[in-house]
C-alpha positions in Angstrom: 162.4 131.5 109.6 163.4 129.2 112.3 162.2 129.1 116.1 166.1 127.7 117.0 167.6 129.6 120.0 171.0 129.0 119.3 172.7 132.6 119.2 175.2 132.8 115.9 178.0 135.6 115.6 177.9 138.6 114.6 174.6 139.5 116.4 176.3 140.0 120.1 177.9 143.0 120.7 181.2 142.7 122.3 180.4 143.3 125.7 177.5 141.3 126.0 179.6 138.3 124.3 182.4 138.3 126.4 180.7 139.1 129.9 178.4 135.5 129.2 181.6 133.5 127.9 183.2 134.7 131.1 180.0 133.7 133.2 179.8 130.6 131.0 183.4 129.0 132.1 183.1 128.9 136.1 179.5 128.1 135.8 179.7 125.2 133.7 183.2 124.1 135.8 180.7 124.1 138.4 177.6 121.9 137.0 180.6 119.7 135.6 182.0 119.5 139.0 178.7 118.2 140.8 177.7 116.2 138.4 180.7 114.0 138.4 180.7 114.1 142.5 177.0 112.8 142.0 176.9 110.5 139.4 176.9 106.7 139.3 180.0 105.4 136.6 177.0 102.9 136.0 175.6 105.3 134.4 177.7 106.3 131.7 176.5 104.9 129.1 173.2 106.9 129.5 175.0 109.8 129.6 176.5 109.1 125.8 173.6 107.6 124.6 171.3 110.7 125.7 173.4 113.3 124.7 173.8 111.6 121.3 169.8 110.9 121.1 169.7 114.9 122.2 172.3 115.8 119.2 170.2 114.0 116.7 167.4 115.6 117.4 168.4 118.6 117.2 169.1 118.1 113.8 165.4 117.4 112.9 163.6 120.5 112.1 159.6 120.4 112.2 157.4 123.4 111.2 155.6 125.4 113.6 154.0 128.2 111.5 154.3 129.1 107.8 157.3 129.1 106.4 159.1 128.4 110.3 160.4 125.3 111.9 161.6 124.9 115.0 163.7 121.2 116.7 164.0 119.7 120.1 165.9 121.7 122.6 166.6 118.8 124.8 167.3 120.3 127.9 163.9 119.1 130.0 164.3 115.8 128.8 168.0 115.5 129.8 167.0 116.6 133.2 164.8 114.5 134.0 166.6 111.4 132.7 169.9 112.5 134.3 169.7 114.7 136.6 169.9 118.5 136.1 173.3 119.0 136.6 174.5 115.9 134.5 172.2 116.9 131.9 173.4 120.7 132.3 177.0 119.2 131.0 175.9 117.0 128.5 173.7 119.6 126.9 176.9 122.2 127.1 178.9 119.5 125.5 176.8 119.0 122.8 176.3 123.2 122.0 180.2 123.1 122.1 180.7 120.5 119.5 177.8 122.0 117.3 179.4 125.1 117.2 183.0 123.7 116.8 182.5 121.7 114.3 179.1 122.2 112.6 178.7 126.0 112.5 175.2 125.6 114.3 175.9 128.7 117.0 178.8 131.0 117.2 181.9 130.5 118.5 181.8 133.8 120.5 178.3 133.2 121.1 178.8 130.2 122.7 179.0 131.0 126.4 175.7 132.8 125.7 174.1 129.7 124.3 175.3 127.7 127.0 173.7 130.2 129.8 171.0 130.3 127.8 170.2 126.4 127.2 172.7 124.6 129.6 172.4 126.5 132.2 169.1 128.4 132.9 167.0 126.1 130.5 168.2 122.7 131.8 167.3 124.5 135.4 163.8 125.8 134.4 163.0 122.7 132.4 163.7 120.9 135.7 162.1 122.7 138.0 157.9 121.5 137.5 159.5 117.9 137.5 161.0 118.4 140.7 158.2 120.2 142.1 154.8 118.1 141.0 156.7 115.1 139.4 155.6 113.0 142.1 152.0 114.3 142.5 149.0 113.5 140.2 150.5 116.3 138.0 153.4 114.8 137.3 152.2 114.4 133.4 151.7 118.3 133.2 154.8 118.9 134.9 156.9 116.5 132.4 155.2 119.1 129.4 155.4 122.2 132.0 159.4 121.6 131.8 159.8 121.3 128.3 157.8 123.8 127.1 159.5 126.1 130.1 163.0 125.3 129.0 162.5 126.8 126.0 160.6 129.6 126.6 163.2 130.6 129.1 166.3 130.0 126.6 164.1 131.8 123.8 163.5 135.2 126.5 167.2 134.9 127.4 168.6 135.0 124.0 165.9 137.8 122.7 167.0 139.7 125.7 170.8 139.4 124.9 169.7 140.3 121.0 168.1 143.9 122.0 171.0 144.9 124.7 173.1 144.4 121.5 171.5 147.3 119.7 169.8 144.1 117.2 166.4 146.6 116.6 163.7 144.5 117.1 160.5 146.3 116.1 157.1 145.7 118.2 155.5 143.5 115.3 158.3 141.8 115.1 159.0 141.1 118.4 155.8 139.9 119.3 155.9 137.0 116.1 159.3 135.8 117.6 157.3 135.2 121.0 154.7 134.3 119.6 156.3 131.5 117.6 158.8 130.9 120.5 155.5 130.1 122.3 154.6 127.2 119.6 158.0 125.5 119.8 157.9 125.6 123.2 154.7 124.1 123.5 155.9 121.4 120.7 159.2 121.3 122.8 156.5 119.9 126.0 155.1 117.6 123.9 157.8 116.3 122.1 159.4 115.6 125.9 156.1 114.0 127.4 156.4 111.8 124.4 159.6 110.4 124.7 159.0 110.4 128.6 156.1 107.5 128.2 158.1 105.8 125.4 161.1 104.7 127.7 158.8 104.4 130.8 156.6 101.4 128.6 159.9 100.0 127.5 161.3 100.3 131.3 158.7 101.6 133.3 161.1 102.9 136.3 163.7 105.1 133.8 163.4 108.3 135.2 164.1 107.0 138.7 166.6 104.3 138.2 167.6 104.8 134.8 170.6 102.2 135.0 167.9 99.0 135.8 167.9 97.2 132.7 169.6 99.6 130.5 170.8 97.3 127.9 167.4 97.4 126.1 165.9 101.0 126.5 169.5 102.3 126.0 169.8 100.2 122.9 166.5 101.7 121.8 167.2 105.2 122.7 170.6 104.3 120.0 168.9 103.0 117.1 166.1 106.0 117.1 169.1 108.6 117.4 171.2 106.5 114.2 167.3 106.6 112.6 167.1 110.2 113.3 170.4 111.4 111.4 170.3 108.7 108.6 166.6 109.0 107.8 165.2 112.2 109.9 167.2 114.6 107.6 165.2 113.4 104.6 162.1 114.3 106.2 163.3 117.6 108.1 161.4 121.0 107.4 163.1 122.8 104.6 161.6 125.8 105.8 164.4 128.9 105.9 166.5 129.6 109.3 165.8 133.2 109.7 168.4 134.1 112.2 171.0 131.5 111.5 170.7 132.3 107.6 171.6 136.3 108.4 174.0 134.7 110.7 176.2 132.7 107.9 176.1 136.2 106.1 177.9 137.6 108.8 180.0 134.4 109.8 184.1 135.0 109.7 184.7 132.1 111.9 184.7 128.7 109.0 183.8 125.3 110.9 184.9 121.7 109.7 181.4 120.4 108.6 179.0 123.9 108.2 176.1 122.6 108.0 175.9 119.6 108.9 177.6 118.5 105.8 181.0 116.5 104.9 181.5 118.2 101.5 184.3 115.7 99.7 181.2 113.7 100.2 179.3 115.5 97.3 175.6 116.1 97.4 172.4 114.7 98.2 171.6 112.5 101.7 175.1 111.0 102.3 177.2 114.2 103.5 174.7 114.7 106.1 174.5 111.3 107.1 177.7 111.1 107.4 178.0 114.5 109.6 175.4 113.1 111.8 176.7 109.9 112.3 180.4 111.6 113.0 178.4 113.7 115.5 176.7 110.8 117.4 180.2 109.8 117.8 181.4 112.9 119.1 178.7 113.8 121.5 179.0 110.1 123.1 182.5 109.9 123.5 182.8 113.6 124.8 180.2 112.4 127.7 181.0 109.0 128.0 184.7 110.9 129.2 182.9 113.6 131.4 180.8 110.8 133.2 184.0 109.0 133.9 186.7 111.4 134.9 186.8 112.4 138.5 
């Protein structure tokens, strides 16, 4: 089983679907259309290089329970690094592109992932931060925000489940919050973490992340190539509950399902490969965001 909040087909009714893709389009227009009004062309380059970092993350599964992993959301951490609007888009254009091309979320589900994480998650994840960030609890309210981002996703998306008639019993229920509860908490960690790496490379990041950005950038690149090239070997194997049923019901094919290049053949390289093709992706999709206006 796997703590992952991304929503595949098959699950959403109809008019659950199609009312959250329609909310999804004007609502990321908008956070696309502040972002870009606010944003330093300076910064650019942190825009690719944390959406990729974000991307190959998310490919790195780590258990939280028996038999369940869960992975960095990313939507906290993108907030407070760029902005909550900025990292609203980014983290949209990285659920588009995993869907598109990897099968990792449906295609009709997509608007509801994007609500879900982009949208409401990148805005609760934000929200301690801006509040305490600059008080003696601004440590608490780094983990606060991650561990809120997901929780809030994870509520969302359950939410969206049981209006779709998906029956849910109570026991049931409760072990998907409950385990929802230990990613998120992993998710606050996880964020803290990387939050007092970059600040002892470039103690200023989160404020001025553009000072000195050829170094901490550069480091922020090499952990995301380490993540797909050598994080997939030591990713939790652990079954995706949700997502498994998901490819059962899957009649929508993507590209690279799975995080795979299949002409490849078997064993590390295909994934590699798909992650490093990703990487690519994700950065050049906000590296053109960040500069259009």
């Amino acid at each position: 089983m796997d703590t992952d909040v991304h929503i595949p087909d098959g699950f959403l009714s109809t008019p659950v679907w199609a009312t959250l893709d329609a909310a999804a389009l004007p609502a990321v227009a908008l956070i696309t259309r502040r972002a870009q009004r606010s944003f330093d062309e300076a910064k650019v380059p942190l825009l690719g290089v944390m959406g990729a970092f974000v991307f190959a993350a998310q490919m790195v599964n780590f258990p939280v329970g028996p038999g369940t992993s869960g992975h960095l959301v990313g939507g906290a951490l993108l907030a407070l690094t760029l902005g909550p609007a900025a990292a609203g888009v980014v983290l949209a254009a990285i659920l588009a592109i995993q869907a598109l091309v990897f099968q990792d979320g449906g295609i009709l589900a997509l608007g509801a992932n994007m609500m879900n994480m982009a949208v409401f998650g990148v805005l609760a994840g934000y929200l301690p931060y801006h509040f305490w960030g600059r008080t003696r609890a601004r440590r608490v309210a780094i983990f606060a925000g991650g561990a809120l981002s997901v929780l809030v996703s994870a509520v969302l998306a359950l939410s969206e489940l049981l209006l779709s008639g998906v029956r849910m019993p109570g026991p049931v229920l409760g072990l998907s919050l409950g385990l929802f509860v230990v990613s998120a908490l992993a998710e606050g960690a996880i964020t803290l973490a990387v939050v007092g790496a970059l600040e002892a490379i470039q103690p200023d990041f989160i404020r001025h992340p553009a000072a000195g950005r050829s170094f901490a950038l550069g480091a922020i690149a090499v952990v995301a190539v380490l993540l797909v090239t050598g994080g997939v070997l030591l990713a939790s194997t652990s079954p995706d509950g949700i997502e498994k049923l998901g490819q059962a019901r899957t009649f929508l094919s993507t590209p690279l399902a799975g995080y795979e290049i299949p002409s490849l053949g078997d064993g590390w390289m295909p994934k590699a490969a798909a992650g490093l093709l990703g990487l690519g992706l994700v950065y050049g999709a906000c590296s053109m965001i960040g500069r259009r206006r």
